[in-house]
C-alpha positions as CSV (number, residue, x, y, z in Angstrom):
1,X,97.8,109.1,89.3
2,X,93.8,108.7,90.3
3,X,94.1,106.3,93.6
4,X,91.2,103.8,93.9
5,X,90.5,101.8,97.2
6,X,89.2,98.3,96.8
7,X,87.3,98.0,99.9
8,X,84.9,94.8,101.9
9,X,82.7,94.9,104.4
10,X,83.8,92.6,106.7
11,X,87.2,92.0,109.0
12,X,90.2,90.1,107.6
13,X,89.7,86.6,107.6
14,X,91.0,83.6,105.3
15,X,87.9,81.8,104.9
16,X,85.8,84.6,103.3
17,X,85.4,86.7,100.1
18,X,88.3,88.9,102.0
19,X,90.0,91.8,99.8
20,X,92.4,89.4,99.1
21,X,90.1,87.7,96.6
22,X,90.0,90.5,94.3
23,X,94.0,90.6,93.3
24,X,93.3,90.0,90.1
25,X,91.2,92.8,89.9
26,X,93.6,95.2,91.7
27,X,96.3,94.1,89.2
28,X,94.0,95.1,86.3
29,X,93.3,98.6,87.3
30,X,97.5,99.2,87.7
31,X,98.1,98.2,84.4
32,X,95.6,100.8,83.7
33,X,97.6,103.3,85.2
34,X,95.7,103.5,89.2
35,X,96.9,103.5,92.3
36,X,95.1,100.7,93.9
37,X,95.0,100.1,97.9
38,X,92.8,97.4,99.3
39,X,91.1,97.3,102.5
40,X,89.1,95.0,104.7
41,X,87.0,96.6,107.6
42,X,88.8,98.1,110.1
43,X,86.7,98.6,113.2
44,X,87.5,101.8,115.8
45,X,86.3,102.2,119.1
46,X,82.6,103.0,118.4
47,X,82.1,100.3,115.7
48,X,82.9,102.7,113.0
49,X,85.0,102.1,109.8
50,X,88.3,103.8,110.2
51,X,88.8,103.9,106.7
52,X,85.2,105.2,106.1
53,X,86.3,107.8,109.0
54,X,88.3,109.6,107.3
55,X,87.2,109.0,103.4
56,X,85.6,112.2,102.8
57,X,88.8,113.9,102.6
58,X,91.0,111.5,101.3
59,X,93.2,111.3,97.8
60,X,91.1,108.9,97.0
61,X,88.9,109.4,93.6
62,X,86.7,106.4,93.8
63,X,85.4,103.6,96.0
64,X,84.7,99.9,95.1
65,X,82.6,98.5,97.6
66,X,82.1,94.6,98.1
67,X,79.6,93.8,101.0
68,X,79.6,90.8,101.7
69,X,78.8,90.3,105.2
70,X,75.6,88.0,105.5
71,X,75.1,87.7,109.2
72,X,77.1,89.9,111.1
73,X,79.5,93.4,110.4
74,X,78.2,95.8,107.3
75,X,78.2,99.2,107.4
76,X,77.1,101.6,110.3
77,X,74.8,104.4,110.1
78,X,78.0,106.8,110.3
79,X,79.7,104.6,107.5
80,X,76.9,105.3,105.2
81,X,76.9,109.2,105.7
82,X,80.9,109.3,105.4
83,X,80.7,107.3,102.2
84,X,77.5,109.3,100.9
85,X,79.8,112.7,101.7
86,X,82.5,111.1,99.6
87,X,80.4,110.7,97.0
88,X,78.8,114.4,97.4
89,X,82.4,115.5,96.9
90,X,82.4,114.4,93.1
91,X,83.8,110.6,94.1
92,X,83.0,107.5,92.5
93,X,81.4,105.0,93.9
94,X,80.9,100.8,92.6
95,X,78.7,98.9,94.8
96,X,77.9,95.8,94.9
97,X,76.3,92.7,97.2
98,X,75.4,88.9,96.4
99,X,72.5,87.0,96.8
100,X,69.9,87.2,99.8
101,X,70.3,89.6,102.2
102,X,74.4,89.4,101.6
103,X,75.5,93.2,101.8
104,X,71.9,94.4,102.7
105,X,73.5,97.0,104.8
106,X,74.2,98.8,101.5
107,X,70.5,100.3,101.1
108,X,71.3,102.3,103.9
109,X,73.8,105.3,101.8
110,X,71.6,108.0,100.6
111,X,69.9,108.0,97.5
112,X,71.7,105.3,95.7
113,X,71.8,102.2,97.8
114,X,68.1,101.8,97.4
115,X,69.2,100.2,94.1
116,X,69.5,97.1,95.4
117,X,66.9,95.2,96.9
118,X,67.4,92.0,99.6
119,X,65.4,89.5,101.1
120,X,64.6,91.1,104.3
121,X,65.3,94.8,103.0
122,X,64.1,96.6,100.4
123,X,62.7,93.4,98.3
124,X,62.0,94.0,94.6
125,X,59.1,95.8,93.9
126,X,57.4,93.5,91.6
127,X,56.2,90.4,93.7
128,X,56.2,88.0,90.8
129,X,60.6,88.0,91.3
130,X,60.0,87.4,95.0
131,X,60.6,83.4,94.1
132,X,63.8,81.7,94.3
133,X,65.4,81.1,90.9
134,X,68.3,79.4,91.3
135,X,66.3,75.9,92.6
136,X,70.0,74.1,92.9
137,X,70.8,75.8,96.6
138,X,67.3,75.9,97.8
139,X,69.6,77.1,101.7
140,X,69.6,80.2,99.7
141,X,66.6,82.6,99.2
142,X,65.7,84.9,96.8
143,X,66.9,86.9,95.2
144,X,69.4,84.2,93.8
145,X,69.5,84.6,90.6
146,X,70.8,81.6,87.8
147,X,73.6,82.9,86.1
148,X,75.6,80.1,85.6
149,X,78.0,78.2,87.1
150,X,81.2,79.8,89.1
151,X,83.9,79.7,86.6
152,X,81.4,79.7,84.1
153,X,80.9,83.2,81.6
154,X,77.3,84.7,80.6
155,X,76.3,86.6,77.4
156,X,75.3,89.7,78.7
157,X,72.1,92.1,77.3
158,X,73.1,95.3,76.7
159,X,70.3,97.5,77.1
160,X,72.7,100.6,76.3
161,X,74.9,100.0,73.6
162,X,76.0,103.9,73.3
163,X,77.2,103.6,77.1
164,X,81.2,104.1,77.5
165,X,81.6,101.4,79.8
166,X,80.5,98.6,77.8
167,X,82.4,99.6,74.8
168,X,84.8,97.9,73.4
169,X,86.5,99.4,70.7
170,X,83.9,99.5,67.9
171,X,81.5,97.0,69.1
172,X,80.0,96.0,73.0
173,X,81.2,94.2,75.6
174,X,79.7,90.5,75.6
175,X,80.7,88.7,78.3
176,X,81.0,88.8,82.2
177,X,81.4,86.3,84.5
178,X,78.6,84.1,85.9
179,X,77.3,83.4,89.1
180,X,74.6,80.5,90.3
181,X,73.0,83.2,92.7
182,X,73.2,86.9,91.5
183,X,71.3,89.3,93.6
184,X,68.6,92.3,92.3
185,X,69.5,95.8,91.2
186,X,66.9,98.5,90.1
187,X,66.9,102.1,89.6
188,X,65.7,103.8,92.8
189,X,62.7,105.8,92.5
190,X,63.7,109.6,92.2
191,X,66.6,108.8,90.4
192,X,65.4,108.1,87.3
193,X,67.0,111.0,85.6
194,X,70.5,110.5,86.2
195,X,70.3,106.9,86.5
196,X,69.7,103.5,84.0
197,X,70.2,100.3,83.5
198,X,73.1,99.5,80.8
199,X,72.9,95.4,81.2
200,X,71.0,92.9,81.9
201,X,71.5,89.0,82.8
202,X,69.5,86.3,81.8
203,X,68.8,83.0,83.6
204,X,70.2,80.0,82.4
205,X,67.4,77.8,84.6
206,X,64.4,80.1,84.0
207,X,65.6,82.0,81.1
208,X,64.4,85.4,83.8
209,X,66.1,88.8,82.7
210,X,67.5,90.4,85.5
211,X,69.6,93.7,86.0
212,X,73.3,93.0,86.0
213,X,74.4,96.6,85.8
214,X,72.8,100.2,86.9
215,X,75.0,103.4,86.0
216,X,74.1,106.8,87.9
217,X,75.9,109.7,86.3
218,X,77.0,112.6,88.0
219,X,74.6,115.4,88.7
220,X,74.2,118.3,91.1
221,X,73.6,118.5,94.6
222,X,70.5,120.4,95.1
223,X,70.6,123.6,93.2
224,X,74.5,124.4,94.1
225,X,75.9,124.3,90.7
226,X,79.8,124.3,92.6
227,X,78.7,120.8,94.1
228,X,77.8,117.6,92.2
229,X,77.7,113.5,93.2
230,X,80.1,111.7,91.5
231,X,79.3,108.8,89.4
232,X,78.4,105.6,90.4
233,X,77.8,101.7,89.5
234,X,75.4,98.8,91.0
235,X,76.5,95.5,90.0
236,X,74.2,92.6,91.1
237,X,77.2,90.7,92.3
238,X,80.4,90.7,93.8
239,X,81.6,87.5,91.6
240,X,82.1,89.8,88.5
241,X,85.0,91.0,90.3
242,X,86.3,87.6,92.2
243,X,89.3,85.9,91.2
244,X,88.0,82.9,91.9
245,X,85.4,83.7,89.2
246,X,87.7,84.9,86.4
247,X,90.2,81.3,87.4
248,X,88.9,79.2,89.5
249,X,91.7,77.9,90.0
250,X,92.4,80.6,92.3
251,X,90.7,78.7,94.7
252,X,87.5,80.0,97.2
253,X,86.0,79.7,100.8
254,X,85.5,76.2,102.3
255,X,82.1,77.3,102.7
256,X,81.1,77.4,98.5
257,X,79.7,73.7,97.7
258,X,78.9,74.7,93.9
259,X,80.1,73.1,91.1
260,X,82.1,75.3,88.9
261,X,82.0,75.5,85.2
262,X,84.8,76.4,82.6
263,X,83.5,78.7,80.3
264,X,86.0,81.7,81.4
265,X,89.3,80.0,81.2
266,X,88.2,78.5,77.8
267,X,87.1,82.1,76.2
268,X,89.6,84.1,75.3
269,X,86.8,86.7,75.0
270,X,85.0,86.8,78.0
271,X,88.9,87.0,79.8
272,X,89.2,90.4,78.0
273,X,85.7,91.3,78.3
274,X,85.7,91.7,81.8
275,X,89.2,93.1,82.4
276,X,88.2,95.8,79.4
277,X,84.9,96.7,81.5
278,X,87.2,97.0,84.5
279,X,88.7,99.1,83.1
280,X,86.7,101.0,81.2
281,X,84.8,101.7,85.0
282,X,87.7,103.1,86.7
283,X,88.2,105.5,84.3
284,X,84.4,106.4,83.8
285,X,84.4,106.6,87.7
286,X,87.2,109.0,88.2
287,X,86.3,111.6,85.6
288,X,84.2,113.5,87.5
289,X,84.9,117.1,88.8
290,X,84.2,118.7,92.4
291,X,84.4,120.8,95.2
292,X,85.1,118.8,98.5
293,X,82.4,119.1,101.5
294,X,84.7,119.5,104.5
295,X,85.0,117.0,106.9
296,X,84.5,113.5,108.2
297,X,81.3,112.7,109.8
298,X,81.8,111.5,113.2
């Protein structure tokens, strides 16, 4: 049975988009046959993630990331080599952020985290998207884009129809959940042989296209042809994956002051949709093939 950690980037806590906000998610992927453990951060004595300590050689076969820390916590220097080593040894990786510089820690792993772009770091190449599009939370900067509402569900463009995980038996995957302040993924430069965008969202105050979803697929490392990085996703926000943005009803931080919208519990659809895409990810995800690199960075 493929194990898959469900991992955030900041300490336990009630009040925050903790691990524990994704049970919906991690009950999913076991129907679907994974082992699912989920993690907060767990600090050691030099600042260091002790789950990311020892990742490189774990059971593990893939790694879905939520960072969301927005002012404090993320990911250290050592926790970005450790998680780019997992990844060198054939492991998947999904990574994913929110709006603003939430998670901007993230551009740090090699190669792929300079997918997504921040306010402060990394900021979208073209200038024009430097703007804030979502105008309803103007305490929250670009990038922010419109979605929808939480609760709410968005028609998705699929840029990649042919791509397995958007397929949904003989036709595409329509919906995913919406979000009033998405962040920006792109396709790192260098990497544009191995890696493409496979959705796209759309606005629903400017009517902007934005990437949703970029899909890197496995591919050697250097010219060793024993050694190859495993596959990974870049989604432009952690709320695909929320609970409280699949029910609301689930409930959410005391901090979130947006209205929510209905759209997912009334669309039979869009529910399947995204738990479909789920899983179709963990499976594309895991089948990869690999030798391990030997030991955790320290």
């Amino acid at each position: 049975m493929d194990k898959v950690l469900l991992k955030t980037t900041v300490e336990e806590t009630n009040n925050d988009w903790c691990v524990h906000r994704f049970q919906l998610l991690k009950d999913e992927l076991e129907k679907a046959g994974f082992s699912v453990d989920c993690r907060n951060r767990i600090n050691e004595e030099n600042g260091n993630d002790k789950d990311f300590m020892s990742l490189p050689n774990s059971s593990y076969s893939q790694m879905w990331l939520f960072a969301i820390e927005a002012n404090h916590g993320g990911l250290t220097k050592t926790d970005t080599v450790n998680i780019d080593v997992f990844r060198r040894n054939g492991k998947g990786l999904m990574l994913t952020r929110d709006h603003m510089d939430v998670g901007s820690t993230l551009v740090g792993i090699p190669e792929v985290g300079p997918a997504h772009h921040f306010h402060s770091v990394n900021p979208e190449i073209d200038r024009d998207r430097r703007r804030r599009d979502d105008t309803y939370s103007m305490h929250l900067d670009w990038p922010n884009y419109h979605s929808g509402l939480n609760g709410s569900c968005q028609q998705i463009v699929v840029t990649n129809r042919e791509h397995p995980l958007l397929k949904r038996d003989n036709k595409s995957i329509r919906y995913f959940p919406a979000h009033p302040h998405e962040g920006a993924v792109s396709i790192p430069q260098g990497t544009e042989d191995f890696a493409s965008v496979i959705a796209k969202g759309r606005s629903a105050l400017s009517g902007v296209e934005f990437n949703l979803i970029i899909a890197f697929e496995s591919h050697l490392v250097g010219d060793d042809p024993t050694q190859q990085y495993g596959r990974t996703a870049m989604h432009s926000s952690f709320h695909h994956f929320a609970d409280y943005n699949w029910d609301t009803s689930t409930g959410c931080p005391s901090f979130v002051s947006d209205p929510e919208g209905s759209g997912m519990s009334e669309s039979t659809e869009a529910q399947q949709d995204i738990r479909i895409y789920c899983r179709n990810l963990a499976h594309w995800l895991s089948d990869g093939s690999v030798r391990s690199i030997e030991g955790a960075i320290k």
